[in-house]
N, C-alpha and C positions, 0 to 999 in steps of 0.2 A: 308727399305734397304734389300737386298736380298743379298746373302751370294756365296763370291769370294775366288778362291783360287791364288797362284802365280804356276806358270809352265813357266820353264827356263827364270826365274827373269821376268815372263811378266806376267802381272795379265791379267786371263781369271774368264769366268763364265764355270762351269764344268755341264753342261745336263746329270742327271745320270736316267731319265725319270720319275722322280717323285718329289714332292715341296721339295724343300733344305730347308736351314735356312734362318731368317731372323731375325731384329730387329727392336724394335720403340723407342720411346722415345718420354713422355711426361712432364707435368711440374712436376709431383711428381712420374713417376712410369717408370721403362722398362720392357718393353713386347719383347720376345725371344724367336721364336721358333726353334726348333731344330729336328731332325728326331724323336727321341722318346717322347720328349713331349714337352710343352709349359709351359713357366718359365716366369712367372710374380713377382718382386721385387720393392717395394718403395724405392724413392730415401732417404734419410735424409740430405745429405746436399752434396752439390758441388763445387770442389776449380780447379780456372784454373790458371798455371803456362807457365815456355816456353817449356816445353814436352808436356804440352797437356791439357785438359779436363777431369777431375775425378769424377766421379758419385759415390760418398761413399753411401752404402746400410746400411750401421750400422754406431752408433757413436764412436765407438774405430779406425776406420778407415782402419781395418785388409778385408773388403771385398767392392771390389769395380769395376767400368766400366769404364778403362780408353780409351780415343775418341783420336786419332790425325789422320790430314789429311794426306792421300796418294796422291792424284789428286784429289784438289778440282773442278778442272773444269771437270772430267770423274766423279767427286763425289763418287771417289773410300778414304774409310776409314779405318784406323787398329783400331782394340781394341782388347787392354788388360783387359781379366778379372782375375779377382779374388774373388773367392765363400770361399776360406779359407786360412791360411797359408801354407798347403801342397798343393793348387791344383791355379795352375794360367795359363791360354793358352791365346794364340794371334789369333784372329780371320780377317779375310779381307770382308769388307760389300763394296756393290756401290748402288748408291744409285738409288731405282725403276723408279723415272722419268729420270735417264742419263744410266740405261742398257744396251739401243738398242747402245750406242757409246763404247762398251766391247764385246771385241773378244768371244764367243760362242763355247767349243768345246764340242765332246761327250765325255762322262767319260769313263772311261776304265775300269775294274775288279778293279785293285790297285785303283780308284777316288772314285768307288761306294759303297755303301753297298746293299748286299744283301737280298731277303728274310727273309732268314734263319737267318742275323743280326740280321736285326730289332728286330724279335721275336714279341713280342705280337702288337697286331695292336691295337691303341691310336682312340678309336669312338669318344669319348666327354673328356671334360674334365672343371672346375670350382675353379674357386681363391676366397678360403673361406674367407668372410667378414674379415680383419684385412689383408690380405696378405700375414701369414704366411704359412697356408698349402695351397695345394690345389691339389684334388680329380680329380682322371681318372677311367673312362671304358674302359677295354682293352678286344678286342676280345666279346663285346657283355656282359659277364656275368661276368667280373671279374672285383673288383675294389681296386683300390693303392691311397692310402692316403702317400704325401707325404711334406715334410717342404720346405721352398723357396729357399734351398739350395740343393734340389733333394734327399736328404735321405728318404728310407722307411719310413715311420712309420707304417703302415699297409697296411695288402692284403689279399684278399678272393676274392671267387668266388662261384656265386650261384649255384646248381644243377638244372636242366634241367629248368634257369629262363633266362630273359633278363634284364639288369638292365642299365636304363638311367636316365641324370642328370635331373632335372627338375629347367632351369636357374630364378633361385626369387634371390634377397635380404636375407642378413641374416646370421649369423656365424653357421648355420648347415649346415647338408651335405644332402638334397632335392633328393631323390631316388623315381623312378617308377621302382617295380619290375615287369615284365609279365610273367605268368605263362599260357602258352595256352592263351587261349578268357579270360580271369581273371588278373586282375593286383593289385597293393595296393602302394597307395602313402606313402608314410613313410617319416619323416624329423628326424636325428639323430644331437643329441647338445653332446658338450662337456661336460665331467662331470668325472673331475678325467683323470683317466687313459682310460675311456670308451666313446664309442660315445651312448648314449641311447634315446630311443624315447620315448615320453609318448602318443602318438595319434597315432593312424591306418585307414584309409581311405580305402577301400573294394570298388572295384569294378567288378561286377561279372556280370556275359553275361546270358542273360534266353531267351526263347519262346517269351519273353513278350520286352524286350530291357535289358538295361542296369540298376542293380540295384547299390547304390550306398550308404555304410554304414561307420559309424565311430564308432570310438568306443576307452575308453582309456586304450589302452594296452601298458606296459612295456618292451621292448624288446631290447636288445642291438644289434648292428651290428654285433657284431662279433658271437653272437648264433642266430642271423636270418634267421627263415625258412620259406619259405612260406606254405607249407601246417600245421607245427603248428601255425601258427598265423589265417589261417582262421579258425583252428579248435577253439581257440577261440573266436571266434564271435558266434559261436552255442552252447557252450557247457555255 
């Protein structure tokens, strides 16, 4: 479903010239993107009444997706979310194969957001084994670790590196940093208060191709540098 708004009690789809929001819904998860990032939650359990359809995310029943039809035949839909007891918004979805039958206009300054909004630009991003957090690359070098409810939990950024997801299986966070012609595969686990690595993967560019070392070095996310850690491998 792709993401509506109402303008003079008529629901339109607003073209602000870049992908809006959307949402999915599967047997156990919703998947939700949104301008800054992409929000993956499991379901726990679902109760349908005569207001609607309730996708509770937790078992105390404080966060939840609530579904009821607008036009089922336009397959235009509202939902009420709620991520916490303070924050609760009503969103308007239609649905991708009945769009073409929803009026089309262009956004205006007040519809859109701009650049300078958005702020950091979202390249990749990964929903850590379990569902609760999950890890973005903003802007190439920087990366936010956040919980399924969108709160920080952490962010850095590398000095003159690039850092991409590398998508596996697995409750770590799968990093390629590249440094010039040189890169290092790294997988950071949970442990405590810290994400740390115990294996280094070295990939280094020669005359000759590509050399390709490992080695078991300790190093946490948050003091990762790449020119100390290859100095480790020689010293």
């Amino acid at each position: 479903m792709v993401r509506g708004s109402t303008k003079d009690n008529q629901f339109v789809i607003v073209n602000c010239g870049y992908e809006g929001g959307s949402l999915k819904t599967s047997n156990n998860s919703i998947f939700e993107k949104v301008i800054m990032e992409d929000i993956n939650v499991k379901i726990d359990h679902i109760k349908q009444d005569e207001s609607g359809i309730i996708l509770f995310t937790d078992k105390s029943e404080k966060a939840y997706y609530k579904f009821v039809w607008i036009d089922k035949e336009k397959g235009i839909s509202k939902w009420e979310i709620q991520c916490s007891e303070s924050s609760k918004i009503v969103k308007y979805f239609v649905n991708t194969l009945k769009a073409n039958s929803v009026k089309t206009i262009k956004g205006t300054n007040a519809d859109c957001i701009s650049n300078g909004d958005v702020g950091d630009v979202i390249n990749d991003s990964l929903v850590i084994e379990g569902g609760n957090n999950i890890i973005l690359v903003e802007d190439d070098n920087c990366i936010s670790l956040k919980n399924k409810k969108g709160n920080q939990i952490f962010e850095r950024c590398f000095d003159n590196s690039i850092a991409k997801i590398r998508h596996k299986g697995g409750k770590g966070i799968p990093l390629t940093i590249i440094n010039g012609q040189n890169s290092i595969d790294v997988d950071f686990v949970n442990k405590g208060n810290e994400w740390i690595s115990n294996s280094i993967t070295y990939y280094k560019t020669t005359s000759d191709g590509e050399e390709k070392n490992t080695k078991q070095i300790i190093v946490s996310l948050k003091e990762f540098d790449f020119n100390n850690v290859v100095e480790k491998f020689y010293n």
